[in-house]
C-alpha beads as a LAMMPS data file, in Angstrom:
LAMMPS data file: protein, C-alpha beads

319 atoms
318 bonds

1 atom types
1 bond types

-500.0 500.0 xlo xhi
-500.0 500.0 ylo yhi
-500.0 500.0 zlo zhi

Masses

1 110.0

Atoms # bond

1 1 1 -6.921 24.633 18.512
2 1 1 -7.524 21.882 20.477
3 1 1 -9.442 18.323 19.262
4 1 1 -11.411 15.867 21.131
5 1 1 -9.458 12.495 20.739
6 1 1 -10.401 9.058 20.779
7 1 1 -9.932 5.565 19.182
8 1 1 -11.100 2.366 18.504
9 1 1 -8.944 -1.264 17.956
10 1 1 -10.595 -3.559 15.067
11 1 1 -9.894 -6.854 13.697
12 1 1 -10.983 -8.033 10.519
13 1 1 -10.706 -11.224 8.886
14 1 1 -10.077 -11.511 5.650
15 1 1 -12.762 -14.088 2.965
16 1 1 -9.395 -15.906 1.802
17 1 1 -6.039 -15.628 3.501
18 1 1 -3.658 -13.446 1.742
19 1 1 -0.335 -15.443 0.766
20 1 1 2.986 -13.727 0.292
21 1 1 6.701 -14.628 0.620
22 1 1 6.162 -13.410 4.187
23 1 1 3.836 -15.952 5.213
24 1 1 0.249 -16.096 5.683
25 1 1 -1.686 -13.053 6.668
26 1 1 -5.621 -13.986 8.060
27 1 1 -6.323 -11.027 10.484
28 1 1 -5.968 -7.698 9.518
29 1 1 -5.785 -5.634 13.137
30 1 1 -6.074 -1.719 13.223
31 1 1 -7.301 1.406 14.730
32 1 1 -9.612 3.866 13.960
33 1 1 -8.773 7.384 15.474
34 1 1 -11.878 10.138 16.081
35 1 1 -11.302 14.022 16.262
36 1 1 -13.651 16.724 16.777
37 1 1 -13.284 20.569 16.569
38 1 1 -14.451 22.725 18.404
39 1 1 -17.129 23.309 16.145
40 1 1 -18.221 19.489 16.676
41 1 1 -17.215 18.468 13.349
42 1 1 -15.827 14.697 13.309
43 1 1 -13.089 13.190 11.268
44 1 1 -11.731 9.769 11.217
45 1 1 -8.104 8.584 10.896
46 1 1 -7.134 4.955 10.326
47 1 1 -3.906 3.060 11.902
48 1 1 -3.000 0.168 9.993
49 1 1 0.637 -0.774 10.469
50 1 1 2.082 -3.695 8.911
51 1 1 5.546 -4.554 11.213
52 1 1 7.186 -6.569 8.732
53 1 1 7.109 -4.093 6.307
54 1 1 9.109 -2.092 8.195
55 1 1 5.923 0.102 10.346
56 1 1 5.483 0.182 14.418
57 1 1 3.893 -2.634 15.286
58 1 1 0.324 -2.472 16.415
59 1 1 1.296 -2.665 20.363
60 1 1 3.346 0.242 20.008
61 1 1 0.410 2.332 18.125
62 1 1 -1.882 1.172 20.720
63 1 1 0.616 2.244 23.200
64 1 1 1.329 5.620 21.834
65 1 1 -2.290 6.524 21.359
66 1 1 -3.122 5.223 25.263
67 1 1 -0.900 7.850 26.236
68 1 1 -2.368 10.953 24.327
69 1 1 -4.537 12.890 26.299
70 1 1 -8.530 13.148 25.560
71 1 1 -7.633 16.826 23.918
72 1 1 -4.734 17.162 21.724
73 1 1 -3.359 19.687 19.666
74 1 1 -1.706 20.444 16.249
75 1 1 1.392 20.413 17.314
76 1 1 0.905 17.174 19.225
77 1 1 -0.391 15.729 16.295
78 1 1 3.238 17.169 14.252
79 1 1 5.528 15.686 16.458
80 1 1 4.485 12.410 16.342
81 1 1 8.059 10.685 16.147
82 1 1 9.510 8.897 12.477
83 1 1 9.344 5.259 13.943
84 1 1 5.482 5.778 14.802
85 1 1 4.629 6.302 10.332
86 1 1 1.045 4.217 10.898
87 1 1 0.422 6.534 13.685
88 1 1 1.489 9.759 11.420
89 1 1 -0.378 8.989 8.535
90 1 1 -3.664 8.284 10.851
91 1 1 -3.162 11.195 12.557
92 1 1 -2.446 13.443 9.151
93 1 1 -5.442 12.310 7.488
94 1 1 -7.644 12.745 9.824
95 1 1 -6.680 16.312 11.109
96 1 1 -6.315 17.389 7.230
97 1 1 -10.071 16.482 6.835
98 1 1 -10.977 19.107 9.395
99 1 1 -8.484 21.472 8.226
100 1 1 -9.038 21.575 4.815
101 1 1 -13.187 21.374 5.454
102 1 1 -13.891 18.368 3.109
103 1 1 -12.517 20.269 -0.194
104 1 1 -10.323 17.621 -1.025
105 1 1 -8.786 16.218 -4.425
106 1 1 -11.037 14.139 -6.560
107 1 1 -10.087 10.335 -6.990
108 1 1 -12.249 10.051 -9.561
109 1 1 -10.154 9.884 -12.399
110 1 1 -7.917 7.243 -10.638
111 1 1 -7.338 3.595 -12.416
112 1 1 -6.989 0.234 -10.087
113 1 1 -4.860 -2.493 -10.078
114 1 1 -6.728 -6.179 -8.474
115 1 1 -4.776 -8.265 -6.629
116 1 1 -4.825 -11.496 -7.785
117 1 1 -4.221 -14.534 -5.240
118 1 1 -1.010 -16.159 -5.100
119 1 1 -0.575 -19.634 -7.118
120 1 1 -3.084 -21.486 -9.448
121 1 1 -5.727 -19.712 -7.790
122 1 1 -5.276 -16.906 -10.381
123 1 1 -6.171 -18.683 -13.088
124 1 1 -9.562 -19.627 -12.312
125 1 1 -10.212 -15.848 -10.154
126 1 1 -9.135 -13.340 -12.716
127 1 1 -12.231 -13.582 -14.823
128 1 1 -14.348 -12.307 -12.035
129 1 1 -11.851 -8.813 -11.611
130 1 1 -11.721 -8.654 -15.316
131 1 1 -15.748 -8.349 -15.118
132 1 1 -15.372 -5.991 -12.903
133 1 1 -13.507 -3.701 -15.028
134 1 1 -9.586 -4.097 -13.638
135 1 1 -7.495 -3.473 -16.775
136 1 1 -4.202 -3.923 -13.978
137 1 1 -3.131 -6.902 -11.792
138 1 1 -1.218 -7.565 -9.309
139 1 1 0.325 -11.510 -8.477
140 1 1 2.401 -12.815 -6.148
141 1 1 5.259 -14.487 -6.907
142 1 1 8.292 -16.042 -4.716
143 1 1 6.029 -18.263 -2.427
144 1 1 6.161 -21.407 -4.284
145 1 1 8.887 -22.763 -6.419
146 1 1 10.526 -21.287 -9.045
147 1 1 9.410 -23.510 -11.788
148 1 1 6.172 -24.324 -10.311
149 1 1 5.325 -20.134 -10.710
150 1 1 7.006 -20.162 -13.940
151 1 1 4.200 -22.903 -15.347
152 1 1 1.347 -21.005 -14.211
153 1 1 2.421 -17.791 -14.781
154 1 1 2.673 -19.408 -18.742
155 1 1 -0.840 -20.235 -18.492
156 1 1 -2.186 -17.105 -17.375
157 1 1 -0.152 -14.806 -19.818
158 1 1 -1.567 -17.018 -22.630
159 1 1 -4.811 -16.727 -21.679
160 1 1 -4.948 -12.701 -20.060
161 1 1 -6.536 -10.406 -22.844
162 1 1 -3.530 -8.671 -24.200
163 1 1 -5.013 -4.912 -23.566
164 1 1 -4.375 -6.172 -19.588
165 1 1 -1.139 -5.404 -17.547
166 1 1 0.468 -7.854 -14.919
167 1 1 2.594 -6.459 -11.993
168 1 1 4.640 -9.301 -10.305
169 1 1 5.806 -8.893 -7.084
170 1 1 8.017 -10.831 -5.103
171 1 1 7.504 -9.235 -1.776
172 1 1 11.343 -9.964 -1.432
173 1 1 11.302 -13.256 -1.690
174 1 1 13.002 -14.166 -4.399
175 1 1 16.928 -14.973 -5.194
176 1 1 19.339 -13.136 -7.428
177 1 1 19.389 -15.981 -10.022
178 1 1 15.446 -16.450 -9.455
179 1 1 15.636 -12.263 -9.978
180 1 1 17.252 -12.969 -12.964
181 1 1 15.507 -16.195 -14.188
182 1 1 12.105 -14.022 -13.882
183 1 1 13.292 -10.874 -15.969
184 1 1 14.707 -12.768 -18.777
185 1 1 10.931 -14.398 -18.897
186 1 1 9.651 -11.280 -19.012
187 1 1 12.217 -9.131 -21.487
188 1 1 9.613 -9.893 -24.186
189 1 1 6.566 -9.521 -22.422
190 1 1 6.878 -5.913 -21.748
191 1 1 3.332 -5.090 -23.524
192 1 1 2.006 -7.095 -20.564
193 1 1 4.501 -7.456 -17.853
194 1 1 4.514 -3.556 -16.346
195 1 1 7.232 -4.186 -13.467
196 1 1 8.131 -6.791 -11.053
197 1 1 7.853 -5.572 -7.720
198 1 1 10.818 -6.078 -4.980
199 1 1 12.841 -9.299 -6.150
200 1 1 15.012 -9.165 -3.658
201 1 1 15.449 -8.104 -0.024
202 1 1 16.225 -4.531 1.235
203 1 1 19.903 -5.523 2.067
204 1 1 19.946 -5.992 -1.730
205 1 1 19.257 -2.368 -2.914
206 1 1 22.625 -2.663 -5.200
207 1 1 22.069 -5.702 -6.657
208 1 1 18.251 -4.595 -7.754
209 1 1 20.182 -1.620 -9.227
210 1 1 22.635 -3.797 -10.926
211 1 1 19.478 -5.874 -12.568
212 1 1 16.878 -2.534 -13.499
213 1 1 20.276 -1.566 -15.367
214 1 1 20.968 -4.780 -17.090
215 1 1 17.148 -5.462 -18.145
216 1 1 14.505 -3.840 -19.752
217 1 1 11.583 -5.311 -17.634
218 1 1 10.957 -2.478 -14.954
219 1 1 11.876 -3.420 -11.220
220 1 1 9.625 -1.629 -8.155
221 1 1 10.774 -0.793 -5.069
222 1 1 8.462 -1.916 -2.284
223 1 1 9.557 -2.845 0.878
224 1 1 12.622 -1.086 0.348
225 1 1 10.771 2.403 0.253
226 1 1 8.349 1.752 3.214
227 1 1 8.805 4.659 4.726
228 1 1 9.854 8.320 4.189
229 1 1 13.342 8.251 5.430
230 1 1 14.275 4.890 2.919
231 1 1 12.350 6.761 0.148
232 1 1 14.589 9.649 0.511
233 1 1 17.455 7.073 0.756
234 1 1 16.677 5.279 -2.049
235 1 1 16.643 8.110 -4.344
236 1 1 19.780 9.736 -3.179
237 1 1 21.414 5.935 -3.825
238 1 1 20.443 6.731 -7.614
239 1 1 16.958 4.835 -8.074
240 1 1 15.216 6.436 -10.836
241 1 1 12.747 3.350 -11.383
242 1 1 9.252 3.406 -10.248
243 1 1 8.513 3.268 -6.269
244 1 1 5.887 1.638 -4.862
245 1 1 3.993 3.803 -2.315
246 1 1 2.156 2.838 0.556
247 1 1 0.768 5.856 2.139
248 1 1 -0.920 4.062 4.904
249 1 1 2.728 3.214 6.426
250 1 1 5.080 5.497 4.821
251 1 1 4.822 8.286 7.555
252 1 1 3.821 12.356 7.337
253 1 1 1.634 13.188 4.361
254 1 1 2.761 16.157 4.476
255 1 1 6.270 14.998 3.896
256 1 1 5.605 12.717 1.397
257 1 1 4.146 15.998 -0.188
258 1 1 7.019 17.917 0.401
259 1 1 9.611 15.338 -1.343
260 1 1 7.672 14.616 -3.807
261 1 1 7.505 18.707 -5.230
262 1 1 11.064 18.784 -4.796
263 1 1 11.478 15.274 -6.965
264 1 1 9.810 13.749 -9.870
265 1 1 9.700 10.476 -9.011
266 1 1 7.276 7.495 -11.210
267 1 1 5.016 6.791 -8.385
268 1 1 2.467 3.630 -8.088
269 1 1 0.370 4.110 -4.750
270 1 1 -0.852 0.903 -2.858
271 1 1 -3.027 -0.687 -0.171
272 1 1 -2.220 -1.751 3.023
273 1 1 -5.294 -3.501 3.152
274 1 1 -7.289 -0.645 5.064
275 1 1 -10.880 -0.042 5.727
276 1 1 -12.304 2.862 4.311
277 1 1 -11.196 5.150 5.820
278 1 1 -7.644 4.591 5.121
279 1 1 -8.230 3.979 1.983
280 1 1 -9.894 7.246 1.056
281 1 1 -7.019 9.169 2.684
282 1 1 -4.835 7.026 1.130
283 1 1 -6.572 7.938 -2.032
284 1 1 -6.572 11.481 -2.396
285 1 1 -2.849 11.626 -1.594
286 1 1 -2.425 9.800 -5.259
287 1 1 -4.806 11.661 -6.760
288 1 1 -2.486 14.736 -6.103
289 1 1 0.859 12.894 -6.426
290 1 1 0.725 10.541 -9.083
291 1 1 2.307 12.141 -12.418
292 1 1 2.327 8.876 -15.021
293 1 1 -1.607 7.502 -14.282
294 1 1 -0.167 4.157 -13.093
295 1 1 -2.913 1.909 -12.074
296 1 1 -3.252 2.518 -7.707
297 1 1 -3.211 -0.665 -6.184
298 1 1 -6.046 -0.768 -4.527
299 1 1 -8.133 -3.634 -5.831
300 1 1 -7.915 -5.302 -2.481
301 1 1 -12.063 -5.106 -1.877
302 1 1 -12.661 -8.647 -2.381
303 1 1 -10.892 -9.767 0.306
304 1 1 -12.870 -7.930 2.948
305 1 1 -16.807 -9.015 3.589
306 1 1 -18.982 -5.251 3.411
307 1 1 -18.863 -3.138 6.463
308 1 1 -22.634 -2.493 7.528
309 1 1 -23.204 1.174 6.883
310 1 1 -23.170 2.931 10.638
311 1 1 -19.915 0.849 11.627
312 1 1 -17.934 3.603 12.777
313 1 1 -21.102 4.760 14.992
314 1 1 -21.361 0.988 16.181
315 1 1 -17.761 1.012 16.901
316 1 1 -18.013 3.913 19.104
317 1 1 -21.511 2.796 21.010
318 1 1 -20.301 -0.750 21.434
319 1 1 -16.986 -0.375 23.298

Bonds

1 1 1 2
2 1 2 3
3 1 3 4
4 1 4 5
5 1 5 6
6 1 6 7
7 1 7 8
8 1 8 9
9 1 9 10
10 1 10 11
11 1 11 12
12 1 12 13
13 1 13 14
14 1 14 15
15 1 15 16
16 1 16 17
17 1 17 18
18 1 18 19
19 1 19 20
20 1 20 21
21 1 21 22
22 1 22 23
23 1 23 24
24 1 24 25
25 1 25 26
26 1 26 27
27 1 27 28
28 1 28 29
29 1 29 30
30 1 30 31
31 1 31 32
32 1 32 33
33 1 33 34
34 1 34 35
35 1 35 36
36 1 36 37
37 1 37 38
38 1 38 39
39 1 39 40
40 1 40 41
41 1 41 42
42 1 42 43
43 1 43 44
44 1 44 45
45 1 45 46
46 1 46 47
47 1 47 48
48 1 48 49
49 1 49 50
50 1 50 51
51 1 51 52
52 1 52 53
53 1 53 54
54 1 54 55
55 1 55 56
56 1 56 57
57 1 57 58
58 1 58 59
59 1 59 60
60 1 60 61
61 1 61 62
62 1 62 63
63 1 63 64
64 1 64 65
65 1 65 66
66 1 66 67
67 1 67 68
68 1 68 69
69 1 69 70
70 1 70 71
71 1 71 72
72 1 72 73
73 1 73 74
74 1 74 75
75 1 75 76
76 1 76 77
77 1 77 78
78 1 78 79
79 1 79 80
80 1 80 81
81 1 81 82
82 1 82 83
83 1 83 84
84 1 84 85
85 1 85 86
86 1 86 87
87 1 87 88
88 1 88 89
89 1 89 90
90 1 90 91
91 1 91 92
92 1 92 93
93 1 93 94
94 1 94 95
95 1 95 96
96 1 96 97
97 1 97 98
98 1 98 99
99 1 99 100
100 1 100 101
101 1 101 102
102 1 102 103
103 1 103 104
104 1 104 105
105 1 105 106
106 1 106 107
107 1 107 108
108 1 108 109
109 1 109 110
110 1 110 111
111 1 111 112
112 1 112 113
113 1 113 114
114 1 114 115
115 1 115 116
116 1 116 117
117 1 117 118
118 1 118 119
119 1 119 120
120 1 120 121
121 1 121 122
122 1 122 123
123 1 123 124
124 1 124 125
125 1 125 126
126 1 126 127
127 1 127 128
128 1 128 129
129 1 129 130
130 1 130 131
131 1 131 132
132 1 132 133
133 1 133 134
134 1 134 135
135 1 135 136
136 1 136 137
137 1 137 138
138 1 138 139
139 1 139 140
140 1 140 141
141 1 141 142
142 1 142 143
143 1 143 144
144 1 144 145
145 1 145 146
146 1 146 147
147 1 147 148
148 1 148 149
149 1 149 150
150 1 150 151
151 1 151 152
152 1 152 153
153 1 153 154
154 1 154 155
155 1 155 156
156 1 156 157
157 1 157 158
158 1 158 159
159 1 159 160
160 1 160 161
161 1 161 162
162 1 162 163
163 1 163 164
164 1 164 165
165 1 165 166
166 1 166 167
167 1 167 168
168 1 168 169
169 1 169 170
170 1 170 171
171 1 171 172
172 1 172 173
173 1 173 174
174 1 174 175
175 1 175 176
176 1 176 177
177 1 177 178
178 1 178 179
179 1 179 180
180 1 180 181
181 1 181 182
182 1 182 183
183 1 183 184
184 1 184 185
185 1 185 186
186 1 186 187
187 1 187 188
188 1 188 189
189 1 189 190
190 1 190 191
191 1 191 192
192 1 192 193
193 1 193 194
194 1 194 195
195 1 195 196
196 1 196 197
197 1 197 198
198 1 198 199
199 1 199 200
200 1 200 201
201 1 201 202
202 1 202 203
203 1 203 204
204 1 204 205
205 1 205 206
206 1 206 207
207 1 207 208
208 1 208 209
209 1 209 210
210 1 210 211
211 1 211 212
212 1 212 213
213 1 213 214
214 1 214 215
215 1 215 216
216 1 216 217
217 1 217 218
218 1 218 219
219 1 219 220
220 1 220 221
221 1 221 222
222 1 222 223
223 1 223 224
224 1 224 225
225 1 225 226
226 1 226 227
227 1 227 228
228 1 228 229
229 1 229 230
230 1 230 231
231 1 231 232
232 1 232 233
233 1 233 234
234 1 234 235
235 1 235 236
236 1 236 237
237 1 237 238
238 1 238 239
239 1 239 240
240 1 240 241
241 1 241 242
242 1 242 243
243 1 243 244
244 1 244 245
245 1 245 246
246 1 246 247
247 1 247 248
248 1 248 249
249 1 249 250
250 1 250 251
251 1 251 252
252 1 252 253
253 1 253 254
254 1 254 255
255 1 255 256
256 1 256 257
257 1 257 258
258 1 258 259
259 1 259 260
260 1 260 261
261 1 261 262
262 1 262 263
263 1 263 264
264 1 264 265
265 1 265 266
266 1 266 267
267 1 267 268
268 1 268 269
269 1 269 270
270 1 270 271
271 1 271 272
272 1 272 273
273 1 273 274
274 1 274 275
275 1 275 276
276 1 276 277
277 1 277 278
278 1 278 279
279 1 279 280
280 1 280 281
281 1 281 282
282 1 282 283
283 1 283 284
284 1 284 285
285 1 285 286
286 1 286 287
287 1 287 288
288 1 288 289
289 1 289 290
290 1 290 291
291 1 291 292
292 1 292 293
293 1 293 294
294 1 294 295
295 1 295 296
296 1 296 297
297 1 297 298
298 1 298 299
299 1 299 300
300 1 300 301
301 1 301 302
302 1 302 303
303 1 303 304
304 1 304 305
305 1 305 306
306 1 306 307
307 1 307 308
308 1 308 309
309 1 309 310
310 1 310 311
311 1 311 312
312 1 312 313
313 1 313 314
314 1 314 315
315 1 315 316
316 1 316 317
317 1 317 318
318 1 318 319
């Protein structure tokens, strides 16, 4: 069968920056991809890649979709090559809409996680996401110093109702005495603390084994399982921690799928700060995937003003 193809470059910005150990991230740039059956039935496919995470870039996606014809096919859509995941996940979704004729998994049953912003921000924010009924939250860590983090972090365990869960993560940033500093912290916070996320770079896989082995604090992988391939790497290298999913860069859904009925793997599912449509693709893959009901971490809606309600339409009549 053959589909109509086209797409669509956004930029957003974001109502506060977003602050990690990578920098600071104001823009979020992506695509929105448009098939049509034969029948005339539409479905929408999102492109977000994040390049330091280990995706394409968006050039490249840009690129490779500029060189699809205006009808494409299944198979087209199947051999979309490994160092393109953005572009297979976008593609994926959006085909599997029309395939599977809207009788998708229910995400209702699903549990978020809010992301916090980095620093002393936190303390005076969390209130508002509490309100809004996030139980789970995510907060950056490794972008100021050490003992700076440690101080506030103090003040918002104290005052955090204790029925709440904090995820740290490091995006990488931190050292393997910082690594260490931080899990000793948190060895007797463990009602609270649920994991700290990626402490340390990729090229330090072994020594984030050595430290989920020496403490009782839960590490996540992250970065390190960004896509498909190091997810399968990871695992064969003995991780048997939780992995932090990003669906919206990992690659083939239908891969993901495939590993993860072979393996049972503890599985938290995350944001790459998508639009909508991402983000409900995104969603049903965890619906279906996720085997311990960790909190999804997909709280991210408060760092994106409201789309007006025929976007996608305006997209399309406007370019």
């Amino acid at each position: 069968m053959n589909y109509q193809f086209s797409f669509r470059p956004i930029r957003q910005k974001f109502t506060r920056p977003i602050v990690t150990s990578h920098g600071i991230w104001e823009i979020r740039e992506s695509m929105i991809i448009r098939l049509i059956d034969v029948k005339g039935t539409v479905s929408w496919g999102e492109i977000s890649p994040i390049s330091w995470f280990g995706s394409e870039t968006i050039k490249q996606a840009l690129d490779f979709c500029s060189q699809l014809p205006t009808e494409i096919t299944r198979e087209i859509i199947f051999s979309i090559p490994n160092n393109l995941p953005a572009c297979q996940f976008g593609f994926e979704s959006a085909l599997e809409k029309l395939e599977k004729n809207n009788e998708l998994t229910s995400i209702d049953n699903l549990t978020y996680s809010g992301l916090l912003p980095a620093g002393k921000a936190a303390l005076d924010q969390w209130q508002g996401l509490w309100k809004q009924g996030y139980k789970t939250f995510k907060w950056k860590i490794g972008v100021d110093k050490i003992a700076t983090e440690l101080n506030v972090f103090n003040s918002l365990i104290q005052n955090l109702p204790n029925s709440l869960k904090l995820r740290l993560d490091a995006n990488g940033g931190l050292s393997y005495e910082e690594a260490k500093l931080w899990l000793k912290t948190c060895e007797n916070l463990q009602t609270k603390i649920e994991f700290i996320e990626q402490p340390l770079p990729i090229n330090q896989f072994r020594e984030m084994l050595e430290l989920s082995n020496l403490y009782s604090t839960q590490i996540a992988l992250d970065e390190s399982v960004a896509t498909l391939q190091q997810l399968e790497d990871c695992y064969k290298q003995s991780w048997r921690s939780i992995y932090v999913i990003k669906p919206g860069i990992i690659g083939s859904p239908s891969q993901l799928r495939k590993f993860c009925q072979e393996y049972e793997i503890d599985l938290v599912f995350s944001s790459v700060l998508e639009t909508e449509i991402g983000r409900q693709a995104a969603l049903q893959l965890a619906a279906e995937l996720s085997k311990n009901n960790r909190a999804v971490g997909f709280g991210i809606n408060h760092f994106f003003t409201q789309q007006p309600e025929n976007w996608l339409q305006s997209l399309w009549n406007n370019l």
